[in-house]
N, C-alpha and C positions, 0 to 999 in steps of 0.2 A: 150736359151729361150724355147725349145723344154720340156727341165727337169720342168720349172717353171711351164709350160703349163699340166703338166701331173700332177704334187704334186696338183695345183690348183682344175684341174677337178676332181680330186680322192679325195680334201675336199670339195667340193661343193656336191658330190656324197653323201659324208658318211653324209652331215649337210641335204642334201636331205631327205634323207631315212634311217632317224636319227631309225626311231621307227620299221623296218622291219628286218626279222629274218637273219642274216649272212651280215649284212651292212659289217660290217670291214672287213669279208674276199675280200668282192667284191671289195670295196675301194680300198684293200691292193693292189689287183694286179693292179691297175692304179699308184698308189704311190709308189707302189719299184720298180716298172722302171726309176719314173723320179727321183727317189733318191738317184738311182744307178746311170746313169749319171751322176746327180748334184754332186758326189762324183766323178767322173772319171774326171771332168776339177779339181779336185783341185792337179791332179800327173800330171806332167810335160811331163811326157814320153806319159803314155795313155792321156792327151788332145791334143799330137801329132795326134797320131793316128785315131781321131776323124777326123779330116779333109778328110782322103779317101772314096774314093767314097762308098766303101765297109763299113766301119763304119755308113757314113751317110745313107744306105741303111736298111743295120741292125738295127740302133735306127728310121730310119722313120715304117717302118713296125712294131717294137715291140710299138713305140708307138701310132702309126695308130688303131692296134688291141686293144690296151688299150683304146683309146677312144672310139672305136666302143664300145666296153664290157661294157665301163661307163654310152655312152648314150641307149644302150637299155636295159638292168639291170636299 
């Protein structure tokens, strides 16, 4: 849910602020995190790997920092 939550805010973002200068690059960085992700459960091995506390650590933070960046951009 974490991946859906970030593709989401990251097109809410670019339909936002559809007419301002560098929309897509801002976007981009909220939507290739969670599309990265959303690619990582579909291997077997790394959506092992996801369940560690360590994994879950690292995508809460990378995606933490992407929504910050979404909502004050």
């Amino acid at each position: 849910m974490w991946a859906y939550a970030l593709i989401a805010t990251g097109c809410i973002n670019w339909s936002y602020q559809r007419g301002e200068a560098g929309v897509i690059t801002n976007s981009a960085f909220v939507v290739i995190p969670g599309l990265i992700l959303f690619a990582i459960t579909f291997n077997k091995t790394l959506a092992a790997k996801l369940n560690s506390k360590a994994a879950m650590y690292f995508w809460g933070v990378v995606g933490g920092l992407a929504l910050i960046f979404a909502f004050i951009n």
